[in-house]
C-alpha atoms as one frame of an Amber mdcrd trajectory, in Angstrom:
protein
 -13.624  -4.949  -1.038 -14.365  -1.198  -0.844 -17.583  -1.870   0.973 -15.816
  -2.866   4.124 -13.569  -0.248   4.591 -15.687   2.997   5.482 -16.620   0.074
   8.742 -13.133  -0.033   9.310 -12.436   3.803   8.979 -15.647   4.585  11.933
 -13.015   1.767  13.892  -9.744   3.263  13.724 -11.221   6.936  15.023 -11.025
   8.888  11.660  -7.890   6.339  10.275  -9.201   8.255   6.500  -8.402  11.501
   5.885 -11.576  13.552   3.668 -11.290  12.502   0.203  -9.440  14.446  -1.666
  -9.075  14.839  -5.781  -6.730  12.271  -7.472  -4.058  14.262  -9.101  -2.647
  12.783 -12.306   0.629  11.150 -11.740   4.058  12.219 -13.257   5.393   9.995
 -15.397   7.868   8.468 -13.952   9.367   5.328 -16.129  11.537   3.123 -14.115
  13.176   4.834 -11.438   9.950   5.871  -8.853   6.976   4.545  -7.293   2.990
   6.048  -6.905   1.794   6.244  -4.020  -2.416   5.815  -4.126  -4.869   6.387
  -1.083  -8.080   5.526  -0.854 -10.277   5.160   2.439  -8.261   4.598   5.270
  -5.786   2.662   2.843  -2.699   3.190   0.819  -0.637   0.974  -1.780   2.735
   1.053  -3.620   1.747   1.369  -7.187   4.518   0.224  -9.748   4.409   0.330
 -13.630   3.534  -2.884 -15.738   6.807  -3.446 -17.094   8.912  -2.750 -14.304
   7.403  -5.542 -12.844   7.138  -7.769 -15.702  11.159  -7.531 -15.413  12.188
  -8.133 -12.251  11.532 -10.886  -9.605   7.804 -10.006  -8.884   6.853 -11.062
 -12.806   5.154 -14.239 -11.867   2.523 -11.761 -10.067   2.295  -9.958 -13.931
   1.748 -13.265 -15.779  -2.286 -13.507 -16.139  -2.811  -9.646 -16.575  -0.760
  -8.937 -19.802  -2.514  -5.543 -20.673  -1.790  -4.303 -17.219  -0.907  -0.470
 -16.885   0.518  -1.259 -13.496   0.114  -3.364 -10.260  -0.810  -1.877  -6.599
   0.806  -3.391  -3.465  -0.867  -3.067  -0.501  -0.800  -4.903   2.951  -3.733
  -6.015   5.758  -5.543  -7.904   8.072  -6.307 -11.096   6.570  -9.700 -12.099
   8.041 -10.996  -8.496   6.981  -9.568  -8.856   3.353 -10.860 -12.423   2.708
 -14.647 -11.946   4.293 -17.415 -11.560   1.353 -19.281  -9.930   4.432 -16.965
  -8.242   7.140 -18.698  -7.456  10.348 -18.224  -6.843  13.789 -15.553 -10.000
  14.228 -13.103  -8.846  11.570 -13.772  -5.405  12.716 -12.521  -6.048  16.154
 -10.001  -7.905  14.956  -8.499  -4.975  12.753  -8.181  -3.493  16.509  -6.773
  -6.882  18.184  -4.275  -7.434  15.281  -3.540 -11.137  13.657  -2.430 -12.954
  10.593  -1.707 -10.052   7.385  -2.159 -10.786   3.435  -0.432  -8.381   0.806
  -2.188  -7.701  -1.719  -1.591  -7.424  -5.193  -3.738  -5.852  -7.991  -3.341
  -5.282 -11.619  -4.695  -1.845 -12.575  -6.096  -0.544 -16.070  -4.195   2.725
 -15.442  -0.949   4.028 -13.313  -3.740   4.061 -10.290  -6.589   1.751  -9.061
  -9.470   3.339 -10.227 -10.841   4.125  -6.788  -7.805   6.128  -5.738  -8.695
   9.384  -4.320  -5.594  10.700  -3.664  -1.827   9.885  -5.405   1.731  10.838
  -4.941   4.776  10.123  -7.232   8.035  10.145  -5.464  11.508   9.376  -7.358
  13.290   6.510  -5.918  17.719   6.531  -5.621  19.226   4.547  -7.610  17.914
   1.120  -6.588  14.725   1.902  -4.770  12.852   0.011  -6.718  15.085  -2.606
  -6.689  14.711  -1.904  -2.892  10.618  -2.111  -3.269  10.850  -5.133  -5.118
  12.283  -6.783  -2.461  10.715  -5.400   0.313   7.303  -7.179  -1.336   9.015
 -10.682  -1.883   9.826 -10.781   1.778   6.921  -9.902   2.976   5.221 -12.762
   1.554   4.872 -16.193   3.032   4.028 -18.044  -0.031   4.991 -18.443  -3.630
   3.979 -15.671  -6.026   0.927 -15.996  -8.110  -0.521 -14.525 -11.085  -2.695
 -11.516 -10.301  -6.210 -11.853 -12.083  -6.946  -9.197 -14.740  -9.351  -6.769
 -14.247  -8.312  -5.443 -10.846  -9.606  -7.956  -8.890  -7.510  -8.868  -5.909
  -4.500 -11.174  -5.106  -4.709 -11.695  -1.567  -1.092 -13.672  -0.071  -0.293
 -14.251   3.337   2.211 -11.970   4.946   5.386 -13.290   7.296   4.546 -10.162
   9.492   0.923  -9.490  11.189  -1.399  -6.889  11.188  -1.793  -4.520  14.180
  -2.815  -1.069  14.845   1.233  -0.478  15.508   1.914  -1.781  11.973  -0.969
  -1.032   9.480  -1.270  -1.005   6.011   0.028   2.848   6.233   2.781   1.337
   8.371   3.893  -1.501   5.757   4.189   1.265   2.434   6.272   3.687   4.490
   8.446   0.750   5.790   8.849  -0.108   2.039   9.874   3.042   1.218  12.223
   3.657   3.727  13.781   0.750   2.691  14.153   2.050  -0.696  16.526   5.112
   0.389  13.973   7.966   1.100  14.016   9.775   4.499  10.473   9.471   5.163
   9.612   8.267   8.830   7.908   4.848   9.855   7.234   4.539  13.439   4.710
   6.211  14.736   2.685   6.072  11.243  -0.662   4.219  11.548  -3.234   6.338
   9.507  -3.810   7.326   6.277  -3.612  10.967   6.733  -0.413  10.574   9.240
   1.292   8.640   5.811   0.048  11.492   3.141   1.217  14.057   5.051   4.881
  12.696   5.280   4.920  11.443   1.772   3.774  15.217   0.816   6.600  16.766
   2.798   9.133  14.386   0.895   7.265  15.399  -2.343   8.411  18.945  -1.647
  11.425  18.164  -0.451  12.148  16.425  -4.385  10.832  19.580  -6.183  12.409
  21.903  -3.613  15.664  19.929  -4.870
């Protein structure tokens, strides 16, 4: 999967921001959500056993020594090619059908994270989260395989480059009660840089 995206980056017109070092994440138990970025991507990262406890388990059931499970959302043709090339480039600009993905992670991260934030939740923001996953899946939960490969389920909404995979986490997590903008957020870098200003804003507090 990472092969494909630095194609996808030269696509979007500098969609990545320069890698930065991952910072290790707070601990944050049950009441927050990590925030990973890699490439032009980012996913919703959740610990192991809040999901093994609330209505995403099924995705927790073949990875029992999971540390935690990343969410993430995109263009399906581009996430299900071995080989990605110039078609499911173009279509990453055209838009079409969207998977989420789901991946069980060794640690609080996916090892290729470059860049994390931990942001606490109000009470029932992950509750929030939770939800926000389930309905933006089409199908019926699966287990996710061990070992961090991918999950890959189709999504009720589609990809475009008005809602991207940048788009879908800040969506989630406006939905889960913090005042961190969604439209107008496409890129990577555009995403980091309002998750970083709500960082603040939570230690300023």
């Amino acid at each position: 999967m990472l092969s494909r995206r630095p194609l996808l980056a030269s696509i979007l017109l500098g969609a990545c921001a320069l890698p930065a070092p991952p910072r290790p994440p707070a601990g944050l138990g049950t009441d927050g959500v990590l925030v990973a970025a890699e490439a032009w991507h980012t996913d919703l990262c959740l610990p192991a056993p809040v999901v093994r406890a609330g209505r995403l388990a099924p995705l927790a059931a073949g990875a029992p020594s999971a540390a935690g499970f990343a969410f993430g959302f995109g263009l399906e043709d581009w996430m299900r090619a071995d080989r990605p090339g110039f078609t499911e480039a173009l279509g990453a600009v055209t838009g079409g059908p969207a998977v989420v993905s789901v991946r069980a992670t060794a640690a609080a991260l996916p090892a290729g994270a470059e860049e994390s934030l931990a942001l606490r939740l109000p009470a029932g923001g992950v509750a929030a989260i939770e939800g926000f996953i389930l309905a933006s899946i089409a199908e019926p939960l699966a287990p996710a395989p061990p070992g961090g490969g991918w999950l890959l389920l189709r999504a009720r909404r589609r990809y475009s480059l008005g809602f991207t995979c940048n788009s879908w986490v800040m969506q989630a997590l406006a939905e889960a009660g913090l005042p961190v903008p969604v439209a107008g957020i496409r890129l990577r870098g555009e995403a980091m840089a309002a998750l970083r200003a709500e960082a603040a804003r939570q230690a300023a507090g």
